[in-house]
MARDRENKE-134100 format. One record per residue: residue number from 0; y, x, z negated of N, C-alpha, C, O, CB in turn. Coordinates in steps of 0.2 Angstrom, whole numbers, plus 2048, in hexadecimal, padded with zeros to 3 digits. Glycine has a CB too. Example, Ala and Ser with C-alpha at 12.3 -4.5 7.8 and 13.67 -1.06 7.14 Angstrom:
MARDRENKE-134100
miro;nY;nX;nZ;caY;caX;caZ;cY;cX;cZ;oY;oX;oZ;cbY;cbX;cbZ
0;7E4;842;7D9;7EA;83E;7D9;7F0;842;7D9;7EF;847;7D6;7EA;839;7D3
1;7F5;840;7DD;7FB;844;7DC;800;840;7D9;806;843;7D8;7FD;846;7E3
This chain:
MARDRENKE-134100
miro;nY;nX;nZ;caY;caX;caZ;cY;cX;cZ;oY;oX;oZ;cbY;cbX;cbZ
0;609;035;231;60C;03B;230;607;041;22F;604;041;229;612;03B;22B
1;607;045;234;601;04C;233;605;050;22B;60A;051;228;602;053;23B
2;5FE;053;22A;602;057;222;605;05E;224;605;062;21F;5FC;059;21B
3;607;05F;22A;60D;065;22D;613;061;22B;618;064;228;60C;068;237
4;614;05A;22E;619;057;22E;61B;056;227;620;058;226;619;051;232
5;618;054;223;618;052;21D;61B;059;218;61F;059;214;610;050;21B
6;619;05C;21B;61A;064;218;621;068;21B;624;06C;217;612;06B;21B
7;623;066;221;62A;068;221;62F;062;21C;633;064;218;62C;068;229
8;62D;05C;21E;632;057;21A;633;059;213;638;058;210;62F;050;219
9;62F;05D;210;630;05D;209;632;063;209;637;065;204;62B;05C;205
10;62F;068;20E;634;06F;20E;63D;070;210;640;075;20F;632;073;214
11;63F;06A;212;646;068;216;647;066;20E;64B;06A;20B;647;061;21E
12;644;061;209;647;05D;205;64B;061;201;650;062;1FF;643;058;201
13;644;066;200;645;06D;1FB;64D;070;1FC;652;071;1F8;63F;073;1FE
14;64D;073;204;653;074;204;65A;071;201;65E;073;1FE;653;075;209
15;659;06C;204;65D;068;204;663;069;1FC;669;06A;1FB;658;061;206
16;65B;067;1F9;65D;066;1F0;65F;06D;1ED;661;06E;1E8;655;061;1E9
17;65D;073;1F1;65F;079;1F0;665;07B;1ED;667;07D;1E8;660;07B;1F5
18;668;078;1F5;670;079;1F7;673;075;1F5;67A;076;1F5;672;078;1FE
19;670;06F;1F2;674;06B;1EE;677;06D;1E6;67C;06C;1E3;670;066;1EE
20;672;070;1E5;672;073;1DE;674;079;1DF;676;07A;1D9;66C;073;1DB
21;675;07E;1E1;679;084;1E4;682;081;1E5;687;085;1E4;676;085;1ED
22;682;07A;1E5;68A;078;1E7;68B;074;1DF;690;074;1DB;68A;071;1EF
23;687;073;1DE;689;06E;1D6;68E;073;1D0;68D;079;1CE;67F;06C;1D1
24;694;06F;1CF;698;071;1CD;695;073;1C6;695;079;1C4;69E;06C;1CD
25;692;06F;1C2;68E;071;1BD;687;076;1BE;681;075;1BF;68B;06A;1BC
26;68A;07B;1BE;682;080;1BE;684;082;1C7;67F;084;1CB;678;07A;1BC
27;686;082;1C8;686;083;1D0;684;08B;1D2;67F;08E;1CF;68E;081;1D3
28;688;090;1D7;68A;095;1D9;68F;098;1DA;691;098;1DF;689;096;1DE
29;693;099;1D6;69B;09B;1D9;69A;09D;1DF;69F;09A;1E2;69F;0A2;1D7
30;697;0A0;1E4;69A;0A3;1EB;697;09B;1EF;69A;099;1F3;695;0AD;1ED
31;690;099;1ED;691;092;1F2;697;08E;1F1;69A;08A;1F6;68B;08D;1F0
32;699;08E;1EB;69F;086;1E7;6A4;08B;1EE;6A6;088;1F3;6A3;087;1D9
33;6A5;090;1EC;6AB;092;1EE;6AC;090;1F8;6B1;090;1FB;6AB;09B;1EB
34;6A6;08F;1FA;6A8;090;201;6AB;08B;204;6AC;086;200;6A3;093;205
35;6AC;089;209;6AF;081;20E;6AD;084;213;6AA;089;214;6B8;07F;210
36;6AF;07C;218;6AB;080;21E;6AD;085;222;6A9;089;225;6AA;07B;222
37;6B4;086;222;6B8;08A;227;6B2;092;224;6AE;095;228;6C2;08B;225
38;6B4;093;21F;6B2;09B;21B;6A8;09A;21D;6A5;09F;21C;6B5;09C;20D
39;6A5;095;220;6A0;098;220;69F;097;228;699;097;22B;69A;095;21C
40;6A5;097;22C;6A4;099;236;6A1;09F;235;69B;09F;236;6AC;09B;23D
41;6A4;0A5;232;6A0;0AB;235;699;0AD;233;697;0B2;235;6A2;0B1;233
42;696;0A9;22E;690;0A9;22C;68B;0A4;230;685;0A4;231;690;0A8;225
43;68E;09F;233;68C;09B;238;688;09E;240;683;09D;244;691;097;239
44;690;0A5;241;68F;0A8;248;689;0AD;245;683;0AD;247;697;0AD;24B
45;68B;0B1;23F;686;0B7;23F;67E;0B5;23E;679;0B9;240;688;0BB;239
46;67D;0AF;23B;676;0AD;239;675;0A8;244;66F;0A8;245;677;0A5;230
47;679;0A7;247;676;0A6;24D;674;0AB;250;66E;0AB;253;67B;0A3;251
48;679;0B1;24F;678;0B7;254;672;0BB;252;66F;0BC;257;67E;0BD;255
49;66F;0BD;24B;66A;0BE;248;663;0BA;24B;65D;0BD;24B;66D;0BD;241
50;664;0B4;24B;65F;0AE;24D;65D;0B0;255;659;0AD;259;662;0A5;24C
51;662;0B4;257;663;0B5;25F;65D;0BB;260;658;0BC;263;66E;0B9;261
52;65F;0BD;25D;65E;0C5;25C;656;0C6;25B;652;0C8;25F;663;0C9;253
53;656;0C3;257;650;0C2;255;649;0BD;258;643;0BD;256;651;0BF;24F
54;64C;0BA;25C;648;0B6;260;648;0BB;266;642;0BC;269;64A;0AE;261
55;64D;0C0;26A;64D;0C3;26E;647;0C9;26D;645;0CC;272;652;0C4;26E
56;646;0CB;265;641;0D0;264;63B;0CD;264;636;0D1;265;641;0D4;25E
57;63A;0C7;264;632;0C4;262;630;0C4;25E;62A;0C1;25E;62E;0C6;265
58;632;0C7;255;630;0C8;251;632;0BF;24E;637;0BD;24C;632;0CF;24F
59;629;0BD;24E;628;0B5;24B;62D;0B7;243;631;0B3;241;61E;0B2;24A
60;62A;0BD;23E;62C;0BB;239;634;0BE;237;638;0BD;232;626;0BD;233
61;635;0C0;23B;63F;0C0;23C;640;0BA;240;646;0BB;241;643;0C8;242
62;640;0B6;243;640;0B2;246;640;0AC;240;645;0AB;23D;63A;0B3;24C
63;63B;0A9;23F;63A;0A4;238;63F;0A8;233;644;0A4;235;631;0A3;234
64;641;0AA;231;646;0AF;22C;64F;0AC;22E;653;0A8;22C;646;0B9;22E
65;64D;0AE;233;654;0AD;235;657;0A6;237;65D;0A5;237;654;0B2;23B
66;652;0A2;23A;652;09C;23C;654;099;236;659;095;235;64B;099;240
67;64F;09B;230;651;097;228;659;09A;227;65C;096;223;64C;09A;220
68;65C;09F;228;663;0A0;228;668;09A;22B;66C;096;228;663;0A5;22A
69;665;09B;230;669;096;235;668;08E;232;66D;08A;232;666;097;23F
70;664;08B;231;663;085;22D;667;084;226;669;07F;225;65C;085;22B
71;667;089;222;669;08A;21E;673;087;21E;676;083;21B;667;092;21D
72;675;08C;224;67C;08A;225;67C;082;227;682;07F;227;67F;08F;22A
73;677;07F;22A;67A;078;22C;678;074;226;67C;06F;225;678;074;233
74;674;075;222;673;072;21B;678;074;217;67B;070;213;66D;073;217
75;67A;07A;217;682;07B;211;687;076;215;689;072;211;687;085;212
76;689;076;21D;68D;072;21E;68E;06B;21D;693;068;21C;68F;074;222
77;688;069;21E;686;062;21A;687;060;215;689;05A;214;682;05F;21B
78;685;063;210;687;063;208;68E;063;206;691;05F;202;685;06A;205
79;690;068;20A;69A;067;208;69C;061;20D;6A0;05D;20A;6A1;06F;20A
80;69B;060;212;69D;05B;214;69C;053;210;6A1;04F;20E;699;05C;21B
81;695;053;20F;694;04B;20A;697;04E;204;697;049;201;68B;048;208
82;69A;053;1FF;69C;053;1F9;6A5;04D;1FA;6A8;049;1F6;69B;05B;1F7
83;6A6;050;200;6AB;04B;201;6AB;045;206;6AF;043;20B;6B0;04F;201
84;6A6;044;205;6A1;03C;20A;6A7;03C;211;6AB;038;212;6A2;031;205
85;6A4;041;216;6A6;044;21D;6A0;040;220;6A1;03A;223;6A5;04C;21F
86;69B;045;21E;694;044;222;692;045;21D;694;046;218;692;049;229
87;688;044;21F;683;046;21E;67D;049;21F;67A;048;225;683;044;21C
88;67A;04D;21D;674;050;223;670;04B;225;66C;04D;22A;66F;056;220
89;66F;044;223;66D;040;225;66F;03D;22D;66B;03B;231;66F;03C;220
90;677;03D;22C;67C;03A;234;67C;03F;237;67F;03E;23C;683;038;234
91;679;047;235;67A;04D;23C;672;049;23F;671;046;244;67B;059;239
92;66E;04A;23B;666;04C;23E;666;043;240;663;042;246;65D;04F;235
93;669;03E;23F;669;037;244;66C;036;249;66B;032;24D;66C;032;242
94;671;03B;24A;676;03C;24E;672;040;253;672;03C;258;67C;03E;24A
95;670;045;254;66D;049;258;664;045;25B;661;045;260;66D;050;252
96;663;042;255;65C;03D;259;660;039;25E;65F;039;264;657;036;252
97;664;037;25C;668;030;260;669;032;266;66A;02E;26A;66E;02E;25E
98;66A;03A;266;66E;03C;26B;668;03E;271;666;03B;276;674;043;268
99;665;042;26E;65D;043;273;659;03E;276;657;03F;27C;658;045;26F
100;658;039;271;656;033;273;65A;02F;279;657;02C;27E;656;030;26E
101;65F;02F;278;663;02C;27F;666;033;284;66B;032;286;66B;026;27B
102;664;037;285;666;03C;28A;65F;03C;28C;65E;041;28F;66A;044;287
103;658;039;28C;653;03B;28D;64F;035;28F;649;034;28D;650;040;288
104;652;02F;294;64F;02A;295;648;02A;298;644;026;298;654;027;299
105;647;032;29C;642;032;29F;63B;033;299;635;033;29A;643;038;2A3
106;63E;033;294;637;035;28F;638;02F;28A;633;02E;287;636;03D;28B
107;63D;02C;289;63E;025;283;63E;01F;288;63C;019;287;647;025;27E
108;641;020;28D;641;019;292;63D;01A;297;639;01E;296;648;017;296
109;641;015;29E;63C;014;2A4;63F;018;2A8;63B;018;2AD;63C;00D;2A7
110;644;01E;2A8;647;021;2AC;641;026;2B0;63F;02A;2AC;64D;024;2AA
111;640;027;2B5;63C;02E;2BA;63E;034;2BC;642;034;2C1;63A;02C;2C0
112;63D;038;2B8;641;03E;2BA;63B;045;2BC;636;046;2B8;648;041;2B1
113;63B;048;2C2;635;04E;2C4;636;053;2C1;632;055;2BE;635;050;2CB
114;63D;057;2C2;63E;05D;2BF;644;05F;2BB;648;05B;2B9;63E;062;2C5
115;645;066;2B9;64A;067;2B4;652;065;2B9;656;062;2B6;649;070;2B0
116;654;066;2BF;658;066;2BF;65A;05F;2C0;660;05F;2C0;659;069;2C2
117;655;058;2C1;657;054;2BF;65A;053;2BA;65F;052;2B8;653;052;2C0
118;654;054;2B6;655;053;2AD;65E;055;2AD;662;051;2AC;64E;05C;2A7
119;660;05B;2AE;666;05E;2AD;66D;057;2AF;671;054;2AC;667;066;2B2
120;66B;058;2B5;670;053;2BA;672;04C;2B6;677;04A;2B5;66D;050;2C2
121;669;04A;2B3;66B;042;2AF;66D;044;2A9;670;03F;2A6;664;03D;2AE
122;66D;049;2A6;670;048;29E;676;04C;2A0;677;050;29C;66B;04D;296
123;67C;04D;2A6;67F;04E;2A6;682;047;2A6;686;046;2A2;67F;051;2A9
124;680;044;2AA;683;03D;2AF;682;037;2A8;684;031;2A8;67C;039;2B8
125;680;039;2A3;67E;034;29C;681;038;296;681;035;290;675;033;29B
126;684;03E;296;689;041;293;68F;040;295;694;041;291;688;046;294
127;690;03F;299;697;03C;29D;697;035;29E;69D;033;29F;698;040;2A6
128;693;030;29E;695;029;29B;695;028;293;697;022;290;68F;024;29E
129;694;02C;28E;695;02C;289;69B;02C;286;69E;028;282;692;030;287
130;6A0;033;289;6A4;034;28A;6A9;031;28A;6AD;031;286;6A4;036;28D
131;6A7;02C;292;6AB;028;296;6AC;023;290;6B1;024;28E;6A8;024;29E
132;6A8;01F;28C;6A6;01A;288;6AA;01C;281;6AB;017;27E;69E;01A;289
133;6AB;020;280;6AF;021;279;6B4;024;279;6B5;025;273;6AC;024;276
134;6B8;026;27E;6BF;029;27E;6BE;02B;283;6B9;02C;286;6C0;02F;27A
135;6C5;02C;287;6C9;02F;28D;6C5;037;290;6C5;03D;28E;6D2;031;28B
136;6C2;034;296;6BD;03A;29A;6BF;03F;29B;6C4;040;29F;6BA;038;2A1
137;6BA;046;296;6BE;04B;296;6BF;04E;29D;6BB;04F;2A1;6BC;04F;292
138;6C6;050;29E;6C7;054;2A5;6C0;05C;2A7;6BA;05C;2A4;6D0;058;2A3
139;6C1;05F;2AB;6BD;063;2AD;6C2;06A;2A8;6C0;06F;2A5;6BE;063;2B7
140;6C7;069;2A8;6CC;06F;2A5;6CC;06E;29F;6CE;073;29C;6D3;070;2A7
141;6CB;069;29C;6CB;069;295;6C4;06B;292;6C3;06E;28C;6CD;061;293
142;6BD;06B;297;6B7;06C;297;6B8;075;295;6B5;078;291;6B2;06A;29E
143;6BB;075;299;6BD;07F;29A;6C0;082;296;6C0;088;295;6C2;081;29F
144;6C5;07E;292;6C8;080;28D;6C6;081;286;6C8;085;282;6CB;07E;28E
145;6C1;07A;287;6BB;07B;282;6B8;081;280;6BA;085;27C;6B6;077;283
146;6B4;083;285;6B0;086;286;6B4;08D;285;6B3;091;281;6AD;085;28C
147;6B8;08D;288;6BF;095;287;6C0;097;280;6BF;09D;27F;6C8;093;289
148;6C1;092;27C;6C2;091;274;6BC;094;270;6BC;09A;26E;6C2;088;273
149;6B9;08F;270;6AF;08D;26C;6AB;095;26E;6AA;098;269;6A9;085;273
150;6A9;096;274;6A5;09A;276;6A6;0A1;277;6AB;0A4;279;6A3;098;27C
151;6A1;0A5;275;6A2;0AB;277;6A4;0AE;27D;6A1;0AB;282;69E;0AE;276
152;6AA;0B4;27E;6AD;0B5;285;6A7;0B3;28A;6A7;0AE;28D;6B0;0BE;286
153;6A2;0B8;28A;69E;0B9;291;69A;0AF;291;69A;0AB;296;695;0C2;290
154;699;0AF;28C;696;0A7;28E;69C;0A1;290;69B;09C;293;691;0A3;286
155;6A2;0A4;28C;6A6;09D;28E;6A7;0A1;296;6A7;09C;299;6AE;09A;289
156;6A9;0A6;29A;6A9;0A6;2A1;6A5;0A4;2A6;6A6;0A3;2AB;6AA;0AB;2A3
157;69E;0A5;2A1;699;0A1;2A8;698;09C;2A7;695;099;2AB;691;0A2;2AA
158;69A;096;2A0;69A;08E;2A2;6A1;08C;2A6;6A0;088;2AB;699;08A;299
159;6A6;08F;2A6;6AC;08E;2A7;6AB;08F;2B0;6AB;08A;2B4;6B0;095;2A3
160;6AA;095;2B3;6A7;096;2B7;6A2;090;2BB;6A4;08E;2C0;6A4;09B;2B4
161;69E;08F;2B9;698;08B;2BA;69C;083;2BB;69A;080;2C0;691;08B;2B1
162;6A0;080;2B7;6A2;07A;2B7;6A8;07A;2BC;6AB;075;2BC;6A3;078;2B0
163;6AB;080;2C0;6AE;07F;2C4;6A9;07F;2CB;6AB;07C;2D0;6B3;082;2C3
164;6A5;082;2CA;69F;083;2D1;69D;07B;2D2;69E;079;2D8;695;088;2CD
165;69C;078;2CE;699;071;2CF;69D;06C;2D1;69C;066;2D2;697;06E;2C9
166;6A4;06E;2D1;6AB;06B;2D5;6AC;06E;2DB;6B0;06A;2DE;6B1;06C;2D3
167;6AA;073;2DD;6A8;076;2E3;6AF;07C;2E3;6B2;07D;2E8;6A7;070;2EB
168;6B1;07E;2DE;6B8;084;2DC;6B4;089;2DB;6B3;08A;2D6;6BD;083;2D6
169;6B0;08E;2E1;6AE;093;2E0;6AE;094;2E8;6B1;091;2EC;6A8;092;2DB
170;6AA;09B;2EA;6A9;09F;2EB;6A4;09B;2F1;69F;096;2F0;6A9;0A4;2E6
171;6A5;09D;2F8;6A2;099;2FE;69A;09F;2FE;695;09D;302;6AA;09B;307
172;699;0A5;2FC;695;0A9;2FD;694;0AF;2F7;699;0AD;2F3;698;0AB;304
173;692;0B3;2F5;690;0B8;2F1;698;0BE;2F2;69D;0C0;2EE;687;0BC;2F3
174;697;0C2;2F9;69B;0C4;2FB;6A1;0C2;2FA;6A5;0C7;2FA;69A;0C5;2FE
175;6A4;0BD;2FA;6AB;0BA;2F7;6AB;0BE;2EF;6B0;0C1;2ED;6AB;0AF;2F5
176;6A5;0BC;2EB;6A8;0BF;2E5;6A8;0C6;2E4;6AC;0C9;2E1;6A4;0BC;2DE
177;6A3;0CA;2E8;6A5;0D2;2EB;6AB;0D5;2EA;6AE;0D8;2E6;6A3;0D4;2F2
178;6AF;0D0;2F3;6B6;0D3;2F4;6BA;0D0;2EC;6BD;0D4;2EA;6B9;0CF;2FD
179;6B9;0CB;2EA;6BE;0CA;2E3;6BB;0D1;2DE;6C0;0D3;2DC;6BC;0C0;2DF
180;6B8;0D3;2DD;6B4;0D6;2DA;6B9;0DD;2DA;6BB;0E1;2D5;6AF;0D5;2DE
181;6B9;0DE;2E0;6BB;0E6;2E3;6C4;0E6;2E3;6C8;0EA;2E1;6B7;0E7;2EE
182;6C5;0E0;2E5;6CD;0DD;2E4;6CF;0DF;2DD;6D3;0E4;2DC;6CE;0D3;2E5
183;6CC;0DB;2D8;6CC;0DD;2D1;6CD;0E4;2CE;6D1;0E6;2CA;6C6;0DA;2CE
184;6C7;0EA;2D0;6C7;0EF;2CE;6CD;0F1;2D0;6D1;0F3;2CD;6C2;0F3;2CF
185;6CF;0EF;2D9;6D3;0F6;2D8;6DD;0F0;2D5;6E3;0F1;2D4;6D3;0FD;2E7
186;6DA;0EB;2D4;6E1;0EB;2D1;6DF;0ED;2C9;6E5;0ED;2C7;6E5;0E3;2D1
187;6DA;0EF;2C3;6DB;0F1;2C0;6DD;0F8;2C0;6E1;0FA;2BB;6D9;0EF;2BF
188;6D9;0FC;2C6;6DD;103;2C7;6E3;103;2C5;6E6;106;2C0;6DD;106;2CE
189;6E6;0FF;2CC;6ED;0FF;2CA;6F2;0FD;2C3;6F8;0FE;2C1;6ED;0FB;2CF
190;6EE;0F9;2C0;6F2;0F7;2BA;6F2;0FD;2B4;6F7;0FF;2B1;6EE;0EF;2B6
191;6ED;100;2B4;6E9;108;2B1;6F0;10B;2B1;6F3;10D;2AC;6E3;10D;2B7
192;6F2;10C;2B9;6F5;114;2BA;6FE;10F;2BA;703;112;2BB;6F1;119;2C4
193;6FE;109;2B9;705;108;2BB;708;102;2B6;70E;101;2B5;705;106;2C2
194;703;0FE;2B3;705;0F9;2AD;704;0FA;2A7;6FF;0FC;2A5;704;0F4;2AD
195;709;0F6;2A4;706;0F7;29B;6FE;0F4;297;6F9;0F2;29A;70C;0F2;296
196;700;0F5;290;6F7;0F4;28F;6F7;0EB;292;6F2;0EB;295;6F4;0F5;283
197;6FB;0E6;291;6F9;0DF;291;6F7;0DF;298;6F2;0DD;299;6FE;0DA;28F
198;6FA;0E1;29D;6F8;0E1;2A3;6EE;0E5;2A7;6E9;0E4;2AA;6FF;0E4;2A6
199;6F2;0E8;2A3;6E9;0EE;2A3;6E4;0EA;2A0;6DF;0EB;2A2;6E9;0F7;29D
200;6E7;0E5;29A;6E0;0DF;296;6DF;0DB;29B;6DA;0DC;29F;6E2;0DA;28F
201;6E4;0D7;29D;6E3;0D2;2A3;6DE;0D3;2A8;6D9;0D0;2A8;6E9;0D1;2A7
202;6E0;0DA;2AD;6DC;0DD;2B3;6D6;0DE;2B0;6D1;0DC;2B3;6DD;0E3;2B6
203;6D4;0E1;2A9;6CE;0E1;2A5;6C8;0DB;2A8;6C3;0DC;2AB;6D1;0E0;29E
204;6CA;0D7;2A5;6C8;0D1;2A4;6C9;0CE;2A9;6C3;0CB;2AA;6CB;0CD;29F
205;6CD;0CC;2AF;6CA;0CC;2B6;6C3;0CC;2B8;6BF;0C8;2B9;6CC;0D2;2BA
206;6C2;0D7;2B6;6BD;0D6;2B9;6B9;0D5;2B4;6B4;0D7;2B7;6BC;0DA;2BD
207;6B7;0D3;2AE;6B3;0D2;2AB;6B0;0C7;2AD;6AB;0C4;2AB;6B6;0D5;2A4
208;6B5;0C6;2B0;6B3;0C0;2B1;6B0;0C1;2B9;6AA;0BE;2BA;6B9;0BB;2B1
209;6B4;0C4;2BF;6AF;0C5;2C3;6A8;0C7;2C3;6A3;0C4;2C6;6B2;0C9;2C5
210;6A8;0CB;2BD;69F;0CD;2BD;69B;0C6;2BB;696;0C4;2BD;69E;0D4;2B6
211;69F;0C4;2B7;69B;0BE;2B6;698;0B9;2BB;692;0B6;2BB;69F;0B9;2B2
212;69D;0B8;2BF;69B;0B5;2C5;698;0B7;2CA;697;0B3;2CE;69E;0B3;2C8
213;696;0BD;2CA;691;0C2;2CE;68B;0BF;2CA;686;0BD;2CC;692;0CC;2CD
214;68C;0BF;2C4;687;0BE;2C2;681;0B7;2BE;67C;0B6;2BB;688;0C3;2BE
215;688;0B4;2C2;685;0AB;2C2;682;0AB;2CB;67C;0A7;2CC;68E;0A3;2C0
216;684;0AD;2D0;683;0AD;2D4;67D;0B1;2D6;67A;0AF;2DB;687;0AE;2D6
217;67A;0B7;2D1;675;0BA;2D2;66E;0B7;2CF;668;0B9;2D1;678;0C1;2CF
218;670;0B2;2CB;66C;0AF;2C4;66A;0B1;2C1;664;0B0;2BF;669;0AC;2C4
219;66F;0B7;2BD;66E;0BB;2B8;674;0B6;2B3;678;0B1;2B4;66F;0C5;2BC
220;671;0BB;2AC;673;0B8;2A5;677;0BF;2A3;673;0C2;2A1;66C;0B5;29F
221;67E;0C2;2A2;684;0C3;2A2;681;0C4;299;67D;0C8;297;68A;0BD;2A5
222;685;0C0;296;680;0C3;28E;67B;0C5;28F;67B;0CB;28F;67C;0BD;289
223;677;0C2;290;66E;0C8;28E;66E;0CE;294;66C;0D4;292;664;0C2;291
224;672;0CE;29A;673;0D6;29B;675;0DB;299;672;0E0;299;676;0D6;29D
225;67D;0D8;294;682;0DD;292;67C;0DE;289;67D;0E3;285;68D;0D9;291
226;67A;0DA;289;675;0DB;280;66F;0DF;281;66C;0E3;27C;671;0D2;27E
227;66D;0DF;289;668;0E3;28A;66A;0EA;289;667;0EE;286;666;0E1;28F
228;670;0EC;28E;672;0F3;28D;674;0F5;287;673;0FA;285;676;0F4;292
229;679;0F0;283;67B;0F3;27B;675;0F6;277;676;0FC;274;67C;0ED;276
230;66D;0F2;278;667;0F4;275;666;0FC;279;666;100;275;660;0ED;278
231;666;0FD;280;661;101;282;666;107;280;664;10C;27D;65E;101;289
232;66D;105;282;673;10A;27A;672;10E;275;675;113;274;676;108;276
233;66E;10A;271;66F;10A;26B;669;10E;26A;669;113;267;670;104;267
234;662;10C;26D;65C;110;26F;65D;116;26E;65B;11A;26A;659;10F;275
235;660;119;276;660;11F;279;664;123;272;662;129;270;664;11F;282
236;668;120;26F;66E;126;26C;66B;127;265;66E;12B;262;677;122;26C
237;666;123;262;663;121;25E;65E;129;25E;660;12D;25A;661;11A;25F
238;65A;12B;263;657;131;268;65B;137;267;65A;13C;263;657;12E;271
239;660;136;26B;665;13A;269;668;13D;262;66A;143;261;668;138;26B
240;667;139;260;66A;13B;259;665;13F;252;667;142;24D;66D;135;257
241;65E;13D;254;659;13E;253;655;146;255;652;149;251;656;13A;256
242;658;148;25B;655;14D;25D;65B;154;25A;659;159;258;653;14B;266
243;662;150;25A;667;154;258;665;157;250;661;154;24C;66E;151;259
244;669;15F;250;664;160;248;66C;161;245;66C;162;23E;65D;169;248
245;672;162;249;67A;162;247;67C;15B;248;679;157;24A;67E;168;24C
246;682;15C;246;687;154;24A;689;155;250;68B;15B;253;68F;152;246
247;689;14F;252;689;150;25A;690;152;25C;692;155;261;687;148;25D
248;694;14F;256;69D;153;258;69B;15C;25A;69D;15E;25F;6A4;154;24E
249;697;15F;257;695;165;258;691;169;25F;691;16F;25F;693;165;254
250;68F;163;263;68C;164;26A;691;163;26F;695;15F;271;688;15E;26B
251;68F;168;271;694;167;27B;692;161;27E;68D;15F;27D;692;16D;281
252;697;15E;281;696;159;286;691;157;289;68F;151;28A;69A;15A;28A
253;68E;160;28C;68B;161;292;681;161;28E;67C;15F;290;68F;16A;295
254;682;165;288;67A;163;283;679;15B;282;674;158;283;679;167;279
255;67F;15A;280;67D;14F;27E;67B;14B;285;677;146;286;686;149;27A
256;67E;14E;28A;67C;14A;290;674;14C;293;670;147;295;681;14B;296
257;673;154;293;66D;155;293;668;14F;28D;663;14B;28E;66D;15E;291
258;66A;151;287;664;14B;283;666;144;283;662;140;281;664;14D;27B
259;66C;142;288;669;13E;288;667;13A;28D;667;134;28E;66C;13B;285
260;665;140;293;662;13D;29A;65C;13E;296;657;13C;29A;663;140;2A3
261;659;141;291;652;143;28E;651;13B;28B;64C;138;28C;651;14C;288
262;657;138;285;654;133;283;652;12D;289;64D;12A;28B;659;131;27E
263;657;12D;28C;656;127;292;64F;128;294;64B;124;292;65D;127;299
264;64C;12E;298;647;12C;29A;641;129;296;63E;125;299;646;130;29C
265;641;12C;291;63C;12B;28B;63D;124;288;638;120;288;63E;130;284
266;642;121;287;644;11A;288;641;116;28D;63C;112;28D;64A;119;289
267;644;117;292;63E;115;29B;637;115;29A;634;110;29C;63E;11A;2A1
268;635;11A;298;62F;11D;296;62C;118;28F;627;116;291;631;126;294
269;62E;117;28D;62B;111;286;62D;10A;28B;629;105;28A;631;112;27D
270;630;10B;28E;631;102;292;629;100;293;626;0FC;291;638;101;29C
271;627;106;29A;624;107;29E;61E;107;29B;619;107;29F;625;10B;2A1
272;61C;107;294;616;109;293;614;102;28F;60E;100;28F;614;110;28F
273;619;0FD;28A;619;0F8;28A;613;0F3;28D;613;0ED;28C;61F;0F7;28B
């Protein structure tokens, strides 16, 4: 064992006996004692999206920060979980060797695999005898409904999406999803000027799924699109608000749009010199 390896093991142990003692009824934390697992999901999502975030800027030491956040929550949930002998962080981190190791015959066994889309197809085809092997093989709609449930809107429409493509329930050409595309707007026109708010949500979300599929078909990523423009958002108005010397309630329509075709370019302008 190298003394990097040596040096995480004992950095993991550390944690470990942390959180342990963070939970100890004796001397503990009120706010650790106090949590379960349910009350720490949203700290689970925000320490993901944070870890997101942060790897998206490239900044290594937000990056390791945040990563120790996100670690943090699967050692809290192992801790409450073994206080009432569920699990342990022992049976997650075996469980997941177990799991890699047998989804990756090409590098533990004799299996021959050339490229990634190999790789994908066989740890599908060995995800789905697992399945088969321990309970009743999940349907294709139950896969979807998972995913519907679990995942964020825009990610659960392209796995959803995606796993009907591979049943051949899609679209013969690009232009199929165009005309669905164009179909959608103008029925949400119509819902706009002629149905209530639930009907107007529905057509909403149409086309918000259509785009998705524009944009599995384009092989573009739907999250990191809509994340990208939030960012260049937040940039430009950031500029905007900067240069203003009143509140912007106090600006005409017609001066904020002037500054903010001045921020956008200057934005472009910083892309470009990058």
């Amino acid at each position: 064992m190298s003394n990097s390896e040596s040096r995480s093991l004992a950095a993991m142990q550390q944690l470990i006996e942390v959180v342990a003692k963070l939970r100890n009824p004796d001397g503990g934390c009120p706010w650790d004692l106090a949590q379960t697992p349910q009350t720490l999901i949203p700290h689970i999502i925000e320490e993901a999206y944070e870890t997101a975030d942060a790897i998206r800027r490239g900044e290594k030491e937000a990056i390791a920060e945040e990563l120790g956040d996100l670690l943090l929550q699967v050692v809290l949930q192992a801790q409450i979980a073994s206080e009432s002998s569920q699990f342990t962080l022992a049976e997650i981190a075996d469980g997941i060797t177990e799991k890699l190791i047998r989804r990756h015959p090409h590098v533990f066994g004799d299996v021959e695999i050339n490229s990634v889309d190999e790789v994908n197809e066989n740890w599908e085809k060995i995800k789905a005898a697992e399945k088969g092997a321990t309970s009743q093989k999940p349907t294709l709609a139950s896969k979807m409904s998972r995913y519907a449930s679990t995942l964020p809107p825009i990610v659960a429409g392209m796995k959803i999406s995606q796993k009907a493509a591979e049943v051949s329930f899609d679209w013969d050409s690009v232009d199929g999803v165009w005309d669905k595309f164009h179909e959608e707007m103008a029925e949400f026109e119509h819902a706009l000027k002629h149905e209530d708010k639930a009907a107007q949500q529905s057509e909403l979300g149409d086309i918000m799924f259509v785009l998705i599929q524009l944009a599995r078909w384009y092989g573009l990523d739907p999250s990191e699109a809509l994340q990208g423009t939030n960012q260049r958002f937040v940039q430009r108005f950031t500029l905007v608000e900067a240069k203003c010397d009143r509140p912007l309630s106090d600006y005409p329509v017609e001066e904020l749009e002037a500054i903010w075709q001045q921020a956008k370019t200057l934005v472009a302008q910083q892309k470009s010199d990058v």
